[in-house]
N, C-alpha and C positions, 0 to 999 in steps of 0.2 A: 328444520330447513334442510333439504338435499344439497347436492353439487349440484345440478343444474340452477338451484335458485340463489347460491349464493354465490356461483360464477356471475350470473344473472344482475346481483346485487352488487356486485366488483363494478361488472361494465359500468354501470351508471353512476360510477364515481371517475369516470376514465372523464378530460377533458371534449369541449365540442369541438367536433372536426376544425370549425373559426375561430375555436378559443384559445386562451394561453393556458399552458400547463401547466406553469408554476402559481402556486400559492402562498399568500403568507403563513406563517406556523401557527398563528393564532386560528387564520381559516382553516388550516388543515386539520389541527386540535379539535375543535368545534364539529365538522366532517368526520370525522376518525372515531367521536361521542356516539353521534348519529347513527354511523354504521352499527356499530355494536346493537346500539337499542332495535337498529329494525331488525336485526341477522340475530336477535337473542343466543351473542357468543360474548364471554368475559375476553377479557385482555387475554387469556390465560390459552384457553381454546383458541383463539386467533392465532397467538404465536404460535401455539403447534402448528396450527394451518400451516404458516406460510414457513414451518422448520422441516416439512415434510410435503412440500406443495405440489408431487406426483404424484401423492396416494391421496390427498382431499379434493385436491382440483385438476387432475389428470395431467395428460403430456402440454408441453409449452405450445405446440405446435394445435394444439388440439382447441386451446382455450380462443375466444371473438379476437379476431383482429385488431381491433380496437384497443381490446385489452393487451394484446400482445405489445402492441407500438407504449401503452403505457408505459408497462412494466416496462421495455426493454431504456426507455427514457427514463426511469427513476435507476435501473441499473449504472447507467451512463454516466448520472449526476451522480452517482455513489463513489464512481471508479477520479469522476472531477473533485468531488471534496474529498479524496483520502491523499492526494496532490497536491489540495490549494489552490485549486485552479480558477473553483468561484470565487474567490476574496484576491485576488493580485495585490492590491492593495496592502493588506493585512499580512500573507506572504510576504512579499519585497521589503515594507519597513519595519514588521516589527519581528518575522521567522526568520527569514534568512540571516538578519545579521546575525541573532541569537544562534544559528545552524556556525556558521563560519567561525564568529567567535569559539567554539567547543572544537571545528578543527583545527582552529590556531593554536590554542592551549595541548591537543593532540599533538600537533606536530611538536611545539615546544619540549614537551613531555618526552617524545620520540628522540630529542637531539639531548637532552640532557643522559638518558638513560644511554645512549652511546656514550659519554662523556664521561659514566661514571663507571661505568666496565675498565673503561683505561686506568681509573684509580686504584692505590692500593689501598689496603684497609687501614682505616681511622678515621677521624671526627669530619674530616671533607669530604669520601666517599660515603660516610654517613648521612649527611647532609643531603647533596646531592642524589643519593635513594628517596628519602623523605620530601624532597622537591618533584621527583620524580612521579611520585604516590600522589603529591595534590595536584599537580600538572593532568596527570590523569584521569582521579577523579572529576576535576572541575570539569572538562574535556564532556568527558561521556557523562556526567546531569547536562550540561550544557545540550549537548546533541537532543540526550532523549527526551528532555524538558521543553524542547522546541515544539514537539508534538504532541505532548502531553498538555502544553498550554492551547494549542493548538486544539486539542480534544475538549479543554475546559469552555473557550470561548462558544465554540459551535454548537459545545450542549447548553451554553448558556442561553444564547439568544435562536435556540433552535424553534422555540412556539411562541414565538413572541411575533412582532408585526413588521418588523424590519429583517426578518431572514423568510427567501421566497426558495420553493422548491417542489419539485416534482410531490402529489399526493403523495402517491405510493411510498417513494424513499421516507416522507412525513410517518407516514401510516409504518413502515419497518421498523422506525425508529423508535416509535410512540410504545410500540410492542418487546424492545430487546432483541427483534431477531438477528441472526447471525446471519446480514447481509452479505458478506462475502463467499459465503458458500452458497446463499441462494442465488447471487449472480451467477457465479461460474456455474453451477453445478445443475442447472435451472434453468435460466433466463435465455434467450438466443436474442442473436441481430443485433446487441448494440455494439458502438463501436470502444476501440479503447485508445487511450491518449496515448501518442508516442512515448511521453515522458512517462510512464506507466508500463508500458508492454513492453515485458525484455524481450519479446524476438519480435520482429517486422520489417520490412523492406521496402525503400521508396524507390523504384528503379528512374524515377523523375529526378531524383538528386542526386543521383550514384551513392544510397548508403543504406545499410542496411544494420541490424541491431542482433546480439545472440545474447543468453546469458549462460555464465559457466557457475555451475556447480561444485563445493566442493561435498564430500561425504566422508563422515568420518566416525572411524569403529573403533573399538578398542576390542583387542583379541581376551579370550580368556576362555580357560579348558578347551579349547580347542576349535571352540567358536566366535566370532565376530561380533560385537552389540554395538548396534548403531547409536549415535550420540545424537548428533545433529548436522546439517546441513547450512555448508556456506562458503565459500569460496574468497574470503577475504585475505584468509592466511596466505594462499595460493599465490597473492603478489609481492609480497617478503620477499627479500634476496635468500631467506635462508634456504626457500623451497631450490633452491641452486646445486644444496650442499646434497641433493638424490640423486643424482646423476652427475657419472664419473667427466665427461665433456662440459660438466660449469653450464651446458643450455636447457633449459627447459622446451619440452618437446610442446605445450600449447604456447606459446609465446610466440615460438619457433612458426610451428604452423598458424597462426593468427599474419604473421606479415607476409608467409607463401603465399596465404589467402588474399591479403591488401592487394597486393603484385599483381597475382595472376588477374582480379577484377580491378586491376588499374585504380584500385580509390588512393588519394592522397593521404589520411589520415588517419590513425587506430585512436582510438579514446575508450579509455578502460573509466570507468566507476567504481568503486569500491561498494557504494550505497546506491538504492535510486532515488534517494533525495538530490544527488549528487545531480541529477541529472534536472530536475527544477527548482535548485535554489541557485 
């Protein structure tokens, strides 16, 4: 089968112009069998398709309109369940608390390890370290367990008859592909959720959103190796102790900015979950 006939073969899994888009996982399962057997491609070949989907199915811009408005609707729903956004429900009573809980045990954690610096050494300062260590741990399983159970539910009742969704996102799934690259890197025109998109601007509400980066090297023979990327540490009071005036210069400039565009309020995130739970 060429790219013309299995673009060809794409379309015709795209919904009708009157129809609904989403599917049950059991229908999209069943649809997702089919394809394969007509398009004589294994799960295996498929994936590649769609892990290199400029070099088997050309530019995004190039592929039926039709198919374009698909894909860019299963991208959309992809960008909605890595948020929670289709289950509010499931979110609200049973993620979030579990998210909050893990920052409550954080913060705890946070105030005792102040707490314990002030001590000197023996069996209290002991203590209080080792309170310090489970406070923490619970903390962060808590956090990342939130998403992680979160990842278990959705792949549980993903083909089954009570979870409905875009084919295609169905059809991504069923295969392994590395959806997030295929959206970003791929996909055009869908939109993304506020609570998602760290830079955007509503000038209808006076507010707008950036996200700050930190980067961080560690030097060695004379050169720089990047570690990783993240900007959490950056809201510690310690980041103070760099500069000889006690102010940090983006802090600084984040409220020249509030000022000058008149908005009433700065809200820093540390997470973006932070931002829908």
């Amino acid at each position: 089968m060429n790219r013309d006939q299995f673009v060809h073969l794409l379309e015709t899994c795209c919904p009708a112009q009157d129809g609904t888009s989403a599917v049950s996982g059991r229908q999209a399962k069943e649809k997702i069998i089919s394809f394969l057997k007509k398009s004589g491609t294994t799960p295996d070949m498929a994936g590649r398709i769609w892990s290199e989907p400029e070099v088997f199915l050309g530019k995004f811009a190039e592929l039926p309109i039709q198919l374009q408005k698909a894909l860019a609707e299963a991208a959309a729903f992809y960008d909605k369940e890595r948020i929670l956004g289709n289950m509010p429900f499931l979110r609200d009573s049973v993620l979030m608390p579990l998210w909050h809980m893990g920052n409550m045990f954080l913060s705890a954690g946070e105030r005792v390890r102040k707490r314990n610096k002030e001590e000197k050494e023996g069996l209290r300062k002991f203590s209080l370290s080792l309170m310090t260590k489970i406070l923490f741990n619970i903390g962060t399983i808590s956090g990342k367990g939130t998403f992680r159970l979160a990842k278990r539910i959705f792949d549980f009742i993903r083909f089954t008859r009570w979870y409905r969704q875009p084919f295609f996102y169905a059809f991504w799934k069923y295969l392994h592909v590395d959806i997030q690259n295929l959206c970003y890197s791929y996909v055009e025109g869908f939109p993304v959720d506020a609570a998602s998109g760290a830079v955007w601007r509503c000038p209808e509400k006076s507010a707008e959103s950036t996200s700050l980066i930190g980067l961080d090297f560690v030097p060695s023979g004379g050169k720089l190796y990047f570690i990783e990327a993240n900007f959490n540490a950056g809201f510690g009071r310690e980041r103070l102790l760099m500069y000889k005036d006690r102010e940090d210069p983006i802090g600084k400039n984040l409220v020249s900015f509030a000022l000058e565009k008149k908005y009433r309020k700065i809200h820093i995130y540390g997470h973006n979950a932070s931002t829908y739970f």
